[in-house]
N, C-alpha and C positions, 0 to 999 in steps of 0.2 A: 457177545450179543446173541441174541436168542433168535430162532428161526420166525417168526411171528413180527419181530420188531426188523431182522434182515430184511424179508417182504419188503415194509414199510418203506424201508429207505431207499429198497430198490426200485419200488414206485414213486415214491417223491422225488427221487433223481429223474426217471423219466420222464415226469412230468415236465420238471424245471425245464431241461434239454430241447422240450417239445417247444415250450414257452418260447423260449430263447430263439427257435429257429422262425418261429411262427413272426415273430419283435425283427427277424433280420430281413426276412420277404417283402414287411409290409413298409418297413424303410428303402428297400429298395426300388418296390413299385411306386411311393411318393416320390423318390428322387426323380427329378427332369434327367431324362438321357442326354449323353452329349455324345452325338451321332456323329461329331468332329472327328476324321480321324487324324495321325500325325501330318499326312499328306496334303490334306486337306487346310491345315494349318501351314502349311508351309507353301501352299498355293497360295490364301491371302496374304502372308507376309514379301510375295513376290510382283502378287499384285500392287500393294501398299507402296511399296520399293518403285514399280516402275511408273505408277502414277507421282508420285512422288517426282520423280529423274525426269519426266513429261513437262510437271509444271515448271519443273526449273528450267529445264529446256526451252519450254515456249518463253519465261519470262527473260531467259537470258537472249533467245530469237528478239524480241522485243528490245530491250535494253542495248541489242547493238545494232538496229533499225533507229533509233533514237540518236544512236550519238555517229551514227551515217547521215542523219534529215539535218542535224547541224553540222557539219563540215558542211555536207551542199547546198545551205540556205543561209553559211557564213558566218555562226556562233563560235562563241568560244565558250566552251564547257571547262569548269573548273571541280573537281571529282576529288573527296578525301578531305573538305575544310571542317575545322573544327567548330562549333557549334549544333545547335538542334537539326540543323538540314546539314545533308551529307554532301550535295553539290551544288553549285549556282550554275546559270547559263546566262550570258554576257552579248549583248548587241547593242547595239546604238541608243541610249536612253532607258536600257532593259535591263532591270538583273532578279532573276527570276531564281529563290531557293528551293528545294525540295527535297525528298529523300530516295524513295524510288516511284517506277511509274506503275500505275494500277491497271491498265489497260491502252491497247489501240485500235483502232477502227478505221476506214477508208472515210474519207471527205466523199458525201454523194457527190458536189459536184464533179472532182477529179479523181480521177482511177489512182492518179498516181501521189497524190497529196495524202499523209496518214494525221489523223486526229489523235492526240492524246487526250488520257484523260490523268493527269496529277498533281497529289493534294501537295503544296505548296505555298510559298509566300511572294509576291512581285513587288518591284518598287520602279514605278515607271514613271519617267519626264516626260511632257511635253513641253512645246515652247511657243510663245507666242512672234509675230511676224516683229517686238523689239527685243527677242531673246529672253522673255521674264519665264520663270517655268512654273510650272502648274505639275500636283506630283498625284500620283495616285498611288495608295498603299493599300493591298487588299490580302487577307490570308484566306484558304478555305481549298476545294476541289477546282479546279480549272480543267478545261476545254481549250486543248492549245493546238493550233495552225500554225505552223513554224514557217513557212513558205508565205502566210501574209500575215508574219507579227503578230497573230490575234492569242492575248491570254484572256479567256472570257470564264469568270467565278461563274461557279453553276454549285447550287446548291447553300446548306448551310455557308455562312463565313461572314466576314469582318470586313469593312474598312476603314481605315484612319483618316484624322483631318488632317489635309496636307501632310506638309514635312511631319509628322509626328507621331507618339505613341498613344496617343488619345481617340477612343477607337469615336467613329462616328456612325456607324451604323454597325448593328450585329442582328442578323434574321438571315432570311431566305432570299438567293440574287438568283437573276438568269440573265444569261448573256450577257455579266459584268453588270449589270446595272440591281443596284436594291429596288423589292419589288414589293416590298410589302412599309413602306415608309408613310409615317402617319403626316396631316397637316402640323409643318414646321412651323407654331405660331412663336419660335423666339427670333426668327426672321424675321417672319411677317411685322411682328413688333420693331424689328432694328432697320426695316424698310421704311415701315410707317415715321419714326423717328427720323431718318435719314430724309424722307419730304418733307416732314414740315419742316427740320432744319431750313433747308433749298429754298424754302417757299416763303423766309422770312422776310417780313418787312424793315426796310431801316426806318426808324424812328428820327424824326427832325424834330430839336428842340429848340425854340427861338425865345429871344425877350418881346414881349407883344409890343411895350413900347420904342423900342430901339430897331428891333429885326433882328438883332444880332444872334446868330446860331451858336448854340454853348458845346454843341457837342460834334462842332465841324471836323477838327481834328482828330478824333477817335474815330468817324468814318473817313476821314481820308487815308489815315492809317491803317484801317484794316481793309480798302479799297486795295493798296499800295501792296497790300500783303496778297491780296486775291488773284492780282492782276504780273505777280511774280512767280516766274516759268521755274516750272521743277518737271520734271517728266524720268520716267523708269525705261531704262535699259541696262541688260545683260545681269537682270536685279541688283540696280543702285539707283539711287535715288538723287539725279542729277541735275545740275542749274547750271544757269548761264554762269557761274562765278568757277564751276570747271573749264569751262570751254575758253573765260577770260585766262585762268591761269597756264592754261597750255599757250596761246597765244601770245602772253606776256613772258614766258619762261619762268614761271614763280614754279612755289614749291608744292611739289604734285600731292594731291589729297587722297587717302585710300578707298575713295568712291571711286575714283580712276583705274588706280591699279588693281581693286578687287572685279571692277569689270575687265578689264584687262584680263585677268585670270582664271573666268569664267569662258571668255570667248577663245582662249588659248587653250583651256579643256575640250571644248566644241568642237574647236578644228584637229585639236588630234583625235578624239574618237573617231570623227567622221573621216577622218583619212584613214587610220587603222583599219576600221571597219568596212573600208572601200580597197583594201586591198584581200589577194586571196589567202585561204588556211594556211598553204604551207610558207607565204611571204609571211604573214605575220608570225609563226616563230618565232621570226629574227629579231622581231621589233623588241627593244627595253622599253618600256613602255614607262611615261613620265603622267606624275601628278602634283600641281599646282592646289594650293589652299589658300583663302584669302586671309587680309590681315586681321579681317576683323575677328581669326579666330583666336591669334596669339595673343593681340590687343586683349582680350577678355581674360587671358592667364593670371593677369594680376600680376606683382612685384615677384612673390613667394614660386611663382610655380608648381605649386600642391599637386603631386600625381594623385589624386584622389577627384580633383579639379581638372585637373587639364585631361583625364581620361571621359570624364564627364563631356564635357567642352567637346571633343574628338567627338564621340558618339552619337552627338545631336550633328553636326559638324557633317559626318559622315555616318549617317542614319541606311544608307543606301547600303552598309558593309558591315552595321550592327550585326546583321543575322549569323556574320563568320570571324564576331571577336574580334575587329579591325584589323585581322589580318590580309591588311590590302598589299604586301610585299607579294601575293599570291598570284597578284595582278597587275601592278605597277613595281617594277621593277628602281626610278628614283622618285621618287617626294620633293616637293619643293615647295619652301615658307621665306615669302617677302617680309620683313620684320620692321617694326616703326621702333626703334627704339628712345625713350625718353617723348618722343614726339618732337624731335627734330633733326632725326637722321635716320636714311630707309637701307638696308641691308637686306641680304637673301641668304639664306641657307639650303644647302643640298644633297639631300642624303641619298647614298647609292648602297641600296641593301647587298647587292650580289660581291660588291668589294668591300663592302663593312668598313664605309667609311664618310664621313660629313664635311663638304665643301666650304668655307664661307666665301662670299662671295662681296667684297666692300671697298666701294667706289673711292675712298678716302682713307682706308687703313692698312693695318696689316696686324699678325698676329699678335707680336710681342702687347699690342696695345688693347686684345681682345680682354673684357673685361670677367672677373668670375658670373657675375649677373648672367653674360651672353652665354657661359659656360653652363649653368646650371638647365638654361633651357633646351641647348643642345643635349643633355644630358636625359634632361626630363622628356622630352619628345621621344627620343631613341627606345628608352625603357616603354611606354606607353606605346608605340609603332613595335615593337617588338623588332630593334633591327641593329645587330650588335655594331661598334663601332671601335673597330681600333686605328681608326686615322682622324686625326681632325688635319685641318691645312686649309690656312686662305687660299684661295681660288688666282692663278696664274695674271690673271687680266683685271684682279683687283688695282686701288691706287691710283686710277688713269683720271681723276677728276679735278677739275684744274678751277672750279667756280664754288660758287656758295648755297648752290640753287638745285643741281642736278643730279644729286643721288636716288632719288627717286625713276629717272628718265633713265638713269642708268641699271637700275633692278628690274626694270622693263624692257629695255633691248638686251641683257642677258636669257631675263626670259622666255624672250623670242628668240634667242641663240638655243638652250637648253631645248624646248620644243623641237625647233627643227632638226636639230643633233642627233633624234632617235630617229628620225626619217635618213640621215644621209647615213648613216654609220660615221658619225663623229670625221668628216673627212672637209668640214666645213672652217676654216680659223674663224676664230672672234672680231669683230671689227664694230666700236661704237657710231654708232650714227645718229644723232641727235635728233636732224632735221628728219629725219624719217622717219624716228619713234614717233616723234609727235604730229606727225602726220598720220599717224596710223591709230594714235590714240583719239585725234579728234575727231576720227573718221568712226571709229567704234562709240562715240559717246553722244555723238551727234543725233539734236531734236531732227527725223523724219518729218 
């Protein structure tokens, strides 16, 4: 290389060099500093950390101020069920799902009263002064007073018509009541409809020449039908032709014994729940279901059907996949078989195992039919069963009349069973069931 062209390239080189550093400054001054030092990164992530460990903290404060305000305002909290809510909370005609609680706050009026605030679902009874229930189903944010039973929807949310899945209002509620609901003209129309019904005239048709009325009998007939007593209680729909068949000893109908088994859920809740947290512990807690739910099974027993049936049945325990073993401890189903003979069956989850109970039989004679339903309930209750066995006090019925009367004073036996600790013997009483049944079914 020649001295002339060396030059050259020793200047080209420097130049490049220059370039290069001049290309590295100006990158550098474009980049945003990150004035972060290590220390300082590791102060937010302590920060982070203990805000973090704060809120768990307070919502765990929270979450055990909750299940303190129910032992001392008498709930029973059921914590870990399987379905979309994680617990229910259980009181006298109350079962309230949800997941966790989103906040609490003091009641202005009471210092010592706390307000929740969580998003949940209620399924709440009332009852009217002949025991007919009236149900309220609501999902959404609730406003709950555990000291005066108040679950009041606030905000967004739902509620259903009666017993059902059928939503009847969806908008904006306060204090549990919907608040943005428009004029209901498919009422106003089934009102309207409903007076002029009321308001109709009977029609008198006569021969002009004779007098004679052509259409006497079809009003006297439907006179006869107006003026025939039916009336609701313990939701059945009851006549003087119940009340003649108690009286007469005929054979009980299951408007009787489904009220019967309404008012025998009644009086246990409301004793269980009148006694205190750590007494109820103790309790096995018993549930009666009426016949009209097995009645609807069909011949077949289809679990695809009878889980169906269960779920409308017990709509109140949909929300935790009918696993009511969670809660009631035995199950109890009055059974009409063929429609001429009344049986009871009784499943006790914690010893895995199903009673029959028949006033007129005994096993050897129990048929596959009554097999297959024992069978099919168990699977659908989720409630394993390795004993069957007629029930000790079966066989005692000595008439042609009273298998019914006698699946009814068992039931009043099995009820009270979970109140004494089983220290009670069995004893049919006839004249007292149905003093007790007439007394329950009785027009006020």
């Amino acid at each position: 290389m020649g001295c002339l062209q060396y030059v050259l390239f020793q200047k080209k080189k420097k130049e490049d060099d220059q370039h290069q550093n001049n290309q590295q400054e100006k990158s550098e001054r474009e980049q945003p500093k990150n004035t972060q030092t290590d220390n300082d990164k590791d102060d937010d992530s302590k920060n982070k950390d203990e805000l973090g460990a704060k809120n768990i903290s307070l919502n765990w404060k929270v979450d055990d101020c909750w299940v303190k305000d129910c032992q001392k305002f008498n709930y029973d909290l059921i914590t870990n069920i399987k379905g979309k809510y994680f617990n229910v909370l259980l009181f006298k005609n109350i079962q309230f799902y949800y997941k966790k609680i989103n906040s609490k706050m003091k009641d202005s009026n009471y210092e010592d009263v706390n307000i929740y605030e969580i998003e949940g679902f209620i399924y709440q009874t009332e009852y009217d002064i002949h025991f007919n229930p009236k149900y309220k189903l609501q999902r959404g944010i609730f406003l709950i007073n555990l000291k005066e039973r108040k679950f009041q929807l606030n905000g967004q949310g739902e509620e259903y018509q009666g017993k059902s899945t059928f939503i009847k209002h969806i908008g904006k509620f306060k204090n549990g009541e919907y608040i943005s609901e428009p004029k209901n003209t498919i009422n106003d129309q089934n009102t309207n409809q409903q007076t002029k019904r009321n308001n109709q005239k009977i029609i008198i048709i006569t021969d002009v020449t004779t007098g004679i009325q052509y259409n006497n009998q079809k009003i006297m007939r439907k006179q006869q039908v107006q003026v025939q007593n039916f009336w609701c209680k313990y939701n059945q729909l009851i006549s003087n032709n119940d009340l003649d068949i108690l009286k007469n000893k005929r054979w009980i109908t299951s408007s009787i014994i489904d009220s019967y088994v309404l008012k025998l859920n009644l009086d246990s809740e409301d004793k269980y729940f009148n006694l205190k947290f750590q007494e109820r512990q103790k309790i096995k807690r018993i549930l009666f279901l009426p016949t009209s739910l097995t009645t609807n099974f069909g011949v077949y027993f289809d679990k695809q059907k009878v889980t169906y049936l269960l779920e409308q049945e017990l709509l109140e325990y949909s929300q935790m996949n009918l696993e009511i073993t969670r809660i009631y401890k035995k199950i109890g189903f009055p059974i009409n078989l063929n429609n001429f003979h009344w049986y009871f069956l009784l499943y006790d989850a914690e010893v895995e195992q199903v009673q029959i109970f028949d006033s007129t039989s005994n096993f050897n004679n129990f048929s596959i039919k009554n097999e297959n339903l024992i069978n099919t309930l168990a699977d659908v209750l989720k409630i394993k069963i390795k004993l069957k066995q007629i029930h000790k006090e079966s066989g005692k019925q000595i008439n042609g009349y009273s298998c019914g009367y006698h699946v009814c004073n068992f039931m009043k036996f099995c009820q009270e069973q979970q109140f004494n600790n089983n220290q009670k013997d069995y004893q049919y009483d006839e004249k007292n069931i149905i003093q007790i049944l007439q007394k329950i079914i009785a027009k006020d």
